[in-house]
C-alpha positions as CSV (number, residue, x, y, z in Angstrom):
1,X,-57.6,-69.5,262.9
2,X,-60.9,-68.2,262.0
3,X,-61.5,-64.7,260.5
4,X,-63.1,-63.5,263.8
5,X,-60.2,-64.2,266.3
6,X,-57.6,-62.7,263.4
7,X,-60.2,-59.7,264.2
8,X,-59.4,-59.9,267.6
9,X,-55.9,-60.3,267.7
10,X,-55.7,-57.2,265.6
11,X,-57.5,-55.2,267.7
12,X,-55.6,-56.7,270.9
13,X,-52.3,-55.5,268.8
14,X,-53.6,-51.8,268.2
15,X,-55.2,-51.8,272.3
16,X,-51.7,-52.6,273.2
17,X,-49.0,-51.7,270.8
18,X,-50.9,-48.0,270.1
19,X,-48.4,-45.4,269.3
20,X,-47.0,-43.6,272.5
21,X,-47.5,-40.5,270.8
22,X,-51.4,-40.7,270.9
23,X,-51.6,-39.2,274.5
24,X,-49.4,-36.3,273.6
25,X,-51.9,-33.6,272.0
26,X,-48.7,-31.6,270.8
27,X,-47.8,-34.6,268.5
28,X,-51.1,-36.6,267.7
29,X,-52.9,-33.0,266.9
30,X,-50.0,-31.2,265.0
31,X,-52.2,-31.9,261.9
32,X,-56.0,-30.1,263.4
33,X,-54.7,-26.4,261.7
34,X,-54.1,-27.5,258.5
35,X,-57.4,-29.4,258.3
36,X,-59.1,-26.5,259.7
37,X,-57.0,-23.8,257.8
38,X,-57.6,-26.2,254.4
39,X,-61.7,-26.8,255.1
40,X,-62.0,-23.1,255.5
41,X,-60.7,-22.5,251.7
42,X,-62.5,-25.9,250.3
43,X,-65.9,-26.3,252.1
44,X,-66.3,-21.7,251.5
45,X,-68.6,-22.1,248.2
46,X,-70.8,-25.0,250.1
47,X,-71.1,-22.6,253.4
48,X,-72.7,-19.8,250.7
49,X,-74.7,-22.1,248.6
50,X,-76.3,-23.7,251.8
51,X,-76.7,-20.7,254.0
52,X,-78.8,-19.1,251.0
53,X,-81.3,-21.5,251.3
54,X,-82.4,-21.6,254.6
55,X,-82.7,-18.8,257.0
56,X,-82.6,-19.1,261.2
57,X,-79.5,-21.1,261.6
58,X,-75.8,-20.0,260.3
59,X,-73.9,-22.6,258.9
60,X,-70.1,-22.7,260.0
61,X,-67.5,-24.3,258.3
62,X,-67.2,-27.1,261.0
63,X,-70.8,-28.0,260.2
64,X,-70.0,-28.5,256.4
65,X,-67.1,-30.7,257.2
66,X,-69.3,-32.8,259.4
67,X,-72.3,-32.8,257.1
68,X,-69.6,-34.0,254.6
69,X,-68.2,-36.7,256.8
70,X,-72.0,-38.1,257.4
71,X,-72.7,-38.3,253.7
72,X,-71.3,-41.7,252.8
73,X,-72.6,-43.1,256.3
74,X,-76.4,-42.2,255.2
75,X,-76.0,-43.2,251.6
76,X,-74.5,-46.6,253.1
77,X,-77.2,-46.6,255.7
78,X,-80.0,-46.3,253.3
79,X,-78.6,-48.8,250.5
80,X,-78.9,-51.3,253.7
81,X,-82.0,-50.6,254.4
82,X,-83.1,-50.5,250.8
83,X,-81.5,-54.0,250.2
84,X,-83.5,-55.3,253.2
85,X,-86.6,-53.3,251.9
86,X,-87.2,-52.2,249.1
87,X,-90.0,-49.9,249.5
88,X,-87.8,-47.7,252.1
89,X,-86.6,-45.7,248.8
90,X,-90.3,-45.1,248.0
């Protein structure tokens, strides 16, 4: 079996075998207030620091959280591009 149809077959199992609760938004999103109640104590000191510096837009706490998840997908986007180029960096 080659690495792509283990792939597959892996993907087939979560399409079909997904957990029944996943349709049922009073199971699957029991956890939503915590992270929101949690990000509002964590991402508080980031909201201040940022919102100082730039003035015409107020920052929420739901845009820190996303500007946190993007992070790692930029830095990982720009290390591709830098291996396939270099001079992007410059």
């Amino acid at each position: 079996m080659t690495s792509v149809t283990v792939l597959l077959l892996g993907l087939l199992k979560l399409i079909i075998f997904r957990c029944p609760n996943t349709s049922d938004r009073s199971k699957s999103g029991r956890g939503t207030s915590s992270v929101k109640e949690w990000a509002s104590v964590y991402l508080k000191a980031a909201q201040d620091r940022l919102q100082m510096q730039i003035d015409g837009y107020t920052f929420t706490i739901e845009d820190m959280y996303i500007m946190q998840q993007m992070c790692a997908y930029e830095v990982g986007f720009a290390n591709h591009l830098h291996r396939q180029n270099p001079m992007t960096l410059l």
